[in-house]
C-alpha positions in Angstrom: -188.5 -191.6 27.4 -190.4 -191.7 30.9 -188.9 -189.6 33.4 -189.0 -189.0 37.0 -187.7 -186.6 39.7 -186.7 -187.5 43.4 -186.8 -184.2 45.5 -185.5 -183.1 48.2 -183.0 -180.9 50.3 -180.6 -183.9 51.0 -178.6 -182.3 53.4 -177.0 -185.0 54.1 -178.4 -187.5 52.3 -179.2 -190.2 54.0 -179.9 -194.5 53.2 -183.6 -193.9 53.4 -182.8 -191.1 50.2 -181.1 -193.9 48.9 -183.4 -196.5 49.1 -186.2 -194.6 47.1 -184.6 -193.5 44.6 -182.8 -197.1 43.9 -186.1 -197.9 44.1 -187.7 -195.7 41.8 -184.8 -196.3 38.9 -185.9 -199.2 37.4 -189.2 -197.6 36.6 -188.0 -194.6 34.6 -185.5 -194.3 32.1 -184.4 -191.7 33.5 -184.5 -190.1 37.4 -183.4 -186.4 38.2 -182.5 -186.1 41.6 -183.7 -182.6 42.1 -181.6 -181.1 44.8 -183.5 -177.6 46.3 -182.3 -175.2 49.3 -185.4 -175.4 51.1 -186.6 -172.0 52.3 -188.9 -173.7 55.0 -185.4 -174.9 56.7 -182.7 -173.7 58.5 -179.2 -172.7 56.8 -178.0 -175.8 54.7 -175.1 -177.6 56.4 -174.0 -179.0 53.1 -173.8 -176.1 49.8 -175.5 -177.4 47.1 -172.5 -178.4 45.6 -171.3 -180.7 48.1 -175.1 -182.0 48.2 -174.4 -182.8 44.2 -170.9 -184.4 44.6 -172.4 -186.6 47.1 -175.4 -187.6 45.7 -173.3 -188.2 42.3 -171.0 -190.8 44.5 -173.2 -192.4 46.3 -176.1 -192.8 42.9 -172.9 -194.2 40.5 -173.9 -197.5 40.3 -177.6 -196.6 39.2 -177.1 -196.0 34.9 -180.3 -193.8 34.7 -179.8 -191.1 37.4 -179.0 -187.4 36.9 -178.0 -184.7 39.7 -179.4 -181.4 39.4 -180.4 -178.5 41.4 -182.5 -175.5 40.9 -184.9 -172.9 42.7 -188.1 -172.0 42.4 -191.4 -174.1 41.4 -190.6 -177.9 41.1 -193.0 -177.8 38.3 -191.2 -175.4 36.3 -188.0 -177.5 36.9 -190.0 -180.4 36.0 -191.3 -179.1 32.5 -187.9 -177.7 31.6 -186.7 -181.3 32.0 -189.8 -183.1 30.3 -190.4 -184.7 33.9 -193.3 -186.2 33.8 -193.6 -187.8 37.3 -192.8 -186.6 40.8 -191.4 -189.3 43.2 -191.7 -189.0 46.7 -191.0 -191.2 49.8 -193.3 -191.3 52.9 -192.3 -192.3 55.8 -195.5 -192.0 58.3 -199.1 -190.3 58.0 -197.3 -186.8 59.2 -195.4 -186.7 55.7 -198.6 -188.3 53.6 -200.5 -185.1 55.1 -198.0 -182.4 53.7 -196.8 -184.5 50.6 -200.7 -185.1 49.2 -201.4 -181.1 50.0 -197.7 -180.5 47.4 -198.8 -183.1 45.0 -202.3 -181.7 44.5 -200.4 -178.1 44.1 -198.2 -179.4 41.9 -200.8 -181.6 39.3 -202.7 -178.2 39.4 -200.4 -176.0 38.6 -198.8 -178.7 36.0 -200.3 -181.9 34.7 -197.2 -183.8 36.8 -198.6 -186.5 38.7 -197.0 -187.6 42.5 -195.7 -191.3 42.9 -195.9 -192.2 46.6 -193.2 -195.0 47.5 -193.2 -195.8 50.9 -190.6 -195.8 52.9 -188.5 -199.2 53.5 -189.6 -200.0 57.5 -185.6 -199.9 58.5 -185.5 -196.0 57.1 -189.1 -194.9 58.4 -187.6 -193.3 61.6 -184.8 -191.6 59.2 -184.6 -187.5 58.4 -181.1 -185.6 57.3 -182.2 -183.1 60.3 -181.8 -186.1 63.2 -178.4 -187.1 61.0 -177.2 -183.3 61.5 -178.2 -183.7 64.7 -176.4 -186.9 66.1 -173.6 -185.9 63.9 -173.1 -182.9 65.5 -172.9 -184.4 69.1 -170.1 -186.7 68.3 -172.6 -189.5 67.9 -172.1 -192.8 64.8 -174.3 -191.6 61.8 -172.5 -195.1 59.6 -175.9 -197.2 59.7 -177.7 -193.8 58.4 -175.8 -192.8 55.7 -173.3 -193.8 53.2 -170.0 -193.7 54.0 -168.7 -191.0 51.7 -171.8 -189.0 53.9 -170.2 -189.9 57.2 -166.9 -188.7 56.4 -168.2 -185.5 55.2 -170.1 -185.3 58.2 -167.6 -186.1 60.3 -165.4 -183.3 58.2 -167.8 -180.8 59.0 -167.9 -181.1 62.7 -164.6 -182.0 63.6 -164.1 -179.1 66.1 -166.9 -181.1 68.5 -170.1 -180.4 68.9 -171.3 -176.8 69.4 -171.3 -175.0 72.8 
């Protein structure tokens, strides 16, 4: 059984989530969303809970897909799940530049191999930190994320935006 994980902090999640890992599923029998607190970023907006119960909604219609988070080494993770690919979505050279750096890391330290899948053009502009961002200001996030997203979103920052 061939499977794959789809990393990332997806805080919110966001289409351009979406779109790679709907299109990474019909490759693998199996694709673990791999949901991290990244250290590198600010404090999470979303716990990793919320991050889980949103992914789980808006994956549902995708047979093969499991939510899971976890800390430390994403190869560790990996081997404890018999992951034998790491999928990753590029959006512009900037990412390709960090992402290659990771992969090579990560096929050192493991074995696991890095799938690049680029980006569909309509998400290439796309982060969760510019989401947070409009979100926060009162601006419409609907084209960038899935509804169940938005309405957490909107949830969250209710009050307005900060002072």
């Amino acid at each position: 059984m061939a499977t794959a994980l789809v990393p990332g902090s997806f805080d919110p999640v966001t289409y351009g989530h979406l779109d790679v890992i709907e299109r990474a599923a019909p490759f693998f029998d199996r694709v673990i969303v791999a949901v991290i607190r990244n250290p590198q970023k600010a404090a999470s907006l979303f716990s990793l809970e919320e991050r889980e119960a949103m992914l789980s909604e808006v994956t549902g219609h995708l047979g093969n897909i499991q939510i899971e988070y976890f800390a430390g080494l994403l190869v560790d993770f990996a081997r404890l799940h018999g992951a034998e690919t790491i999928v990753k979505g590029l959006r512009a050279v900037t990412d390709f530049d960090y992402e290659l750096q990771m992969a090579q890391m990560n096929q050192s330290l493991s074995g696991i191999d890095t799938f690049f899948l680029a980006t569909s053009p309509q998400y290439s502009f796309l982060s969760s930190s510019l989401v947070r961002e409009v979100a926060r200001y009162g601006g419409d996030v609907s084209s960038l994320v899935p509804p169940v997203v938005a309405a957490r979103l909107d949830q969250r920052f209710k009050e307005g935006p900060p002072a």
